[in-house]
C-alpha positions in Angstrom: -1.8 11.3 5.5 -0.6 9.3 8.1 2.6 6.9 7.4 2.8 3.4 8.2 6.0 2.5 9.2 7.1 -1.3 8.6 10.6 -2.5 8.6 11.7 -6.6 8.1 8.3 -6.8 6.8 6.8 -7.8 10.3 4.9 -4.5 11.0 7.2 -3.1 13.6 9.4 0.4 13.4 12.5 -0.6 14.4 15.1 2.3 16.1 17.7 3.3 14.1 15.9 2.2 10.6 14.8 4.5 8.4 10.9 3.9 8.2 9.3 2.8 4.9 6.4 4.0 3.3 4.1 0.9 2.8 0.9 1.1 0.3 -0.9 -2.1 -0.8 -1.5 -2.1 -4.3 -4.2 -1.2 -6.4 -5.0 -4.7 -7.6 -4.9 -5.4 -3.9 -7.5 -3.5 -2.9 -9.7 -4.6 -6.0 -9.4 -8.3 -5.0 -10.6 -7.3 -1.7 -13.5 -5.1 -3.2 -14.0 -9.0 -5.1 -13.8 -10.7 -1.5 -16.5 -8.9 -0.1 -18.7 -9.4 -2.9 -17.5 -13.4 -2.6 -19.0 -13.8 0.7 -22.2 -11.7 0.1 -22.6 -14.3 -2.7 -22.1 -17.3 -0.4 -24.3 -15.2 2.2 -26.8 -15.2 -1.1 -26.9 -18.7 -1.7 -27.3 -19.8 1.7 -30.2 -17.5 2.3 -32.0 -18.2 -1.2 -30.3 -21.4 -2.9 -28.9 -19.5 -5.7 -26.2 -17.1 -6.5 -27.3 -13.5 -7.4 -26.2 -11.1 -10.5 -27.6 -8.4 -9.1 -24.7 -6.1 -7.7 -27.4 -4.3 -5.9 -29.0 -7.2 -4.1 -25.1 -8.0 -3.2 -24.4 -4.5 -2.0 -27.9 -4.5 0.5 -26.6 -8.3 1.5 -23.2 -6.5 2.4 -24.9 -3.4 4.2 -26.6 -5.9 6.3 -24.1 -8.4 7.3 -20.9 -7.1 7.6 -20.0 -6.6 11.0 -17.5 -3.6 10.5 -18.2 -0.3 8.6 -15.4 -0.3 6.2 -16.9 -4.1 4.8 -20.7 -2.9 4.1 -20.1 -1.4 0.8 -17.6 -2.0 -1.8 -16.2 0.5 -4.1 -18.1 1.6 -7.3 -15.9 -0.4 -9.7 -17.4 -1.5 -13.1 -18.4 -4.8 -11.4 -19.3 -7.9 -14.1 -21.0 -10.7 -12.0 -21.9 -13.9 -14.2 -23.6 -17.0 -12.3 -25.2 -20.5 -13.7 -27.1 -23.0 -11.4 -23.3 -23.5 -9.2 -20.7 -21.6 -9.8 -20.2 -17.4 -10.1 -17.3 -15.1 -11.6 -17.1 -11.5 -10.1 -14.3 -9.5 -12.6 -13.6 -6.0 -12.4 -10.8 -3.8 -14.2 -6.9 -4.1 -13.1 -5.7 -1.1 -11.7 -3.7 -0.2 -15.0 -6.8 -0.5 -16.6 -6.2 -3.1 -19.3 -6.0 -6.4 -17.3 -8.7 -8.1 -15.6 -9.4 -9.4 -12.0 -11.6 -12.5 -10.8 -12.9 -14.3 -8.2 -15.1 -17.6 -8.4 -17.1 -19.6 -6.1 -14.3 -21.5 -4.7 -12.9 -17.7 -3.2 -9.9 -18.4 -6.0 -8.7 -15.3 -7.5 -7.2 -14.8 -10.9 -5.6 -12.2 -12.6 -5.7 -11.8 -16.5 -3.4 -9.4 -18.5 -4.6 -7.1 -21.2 
């Protein structure tokens, strides 16, 4: 596929630098699959007064608010959405597949080795 080229870390190709190849990393892209479903939550509770742990009702909030293409649906991850009368907890798997990622009510994230 295409290459990104960054060099100083600013974005920019710079002549005369060799080019790096620049990939965000797994766990990257999960905590943003755990963002989205963050503010479909928050979209959730201001639209009903309570948070949802329906992944489905989450993904149909997502289809319908997100104003770009690439943010109405998040990857098919083995989601685990816990709620009580105020707070939430989204987790899903690490990328090496024994840790844990999370992301509360408060849009903190955490991540939680094996």
């Amino acid at each position: 596929g295409a290459q990104t080229q960054l060099s100083s870390g600013r974005g920019l190709s710079v002549p005369g630098q060799e080019a790096e190849d620049f990939r965000i990393p797994e766990d990257e892209s999960r905590k943003w699959e755990l963002r989205k479903l963050y503010y479909a939550q928050q979209f959730c509770l201001d639209e009903t007064g309570s948070y949802t742990e329906s992944l489905d009702a989450l993904r149909e909030i997502l289809a319908r608010i997100s104003p770009c293409q690439e943010n109405r649906e998040v990857r098919d991850l083995p989601y685990r959405i816990g709620t009580t009368a105020h707070t939430f907890e989204i987790t899903c798997p690490a990328a090496d597949g024994q840790g844990l990622l999370a992301i509360f009510q408060d849009g903190r994230t955490a991540s939680y080795p094996a």
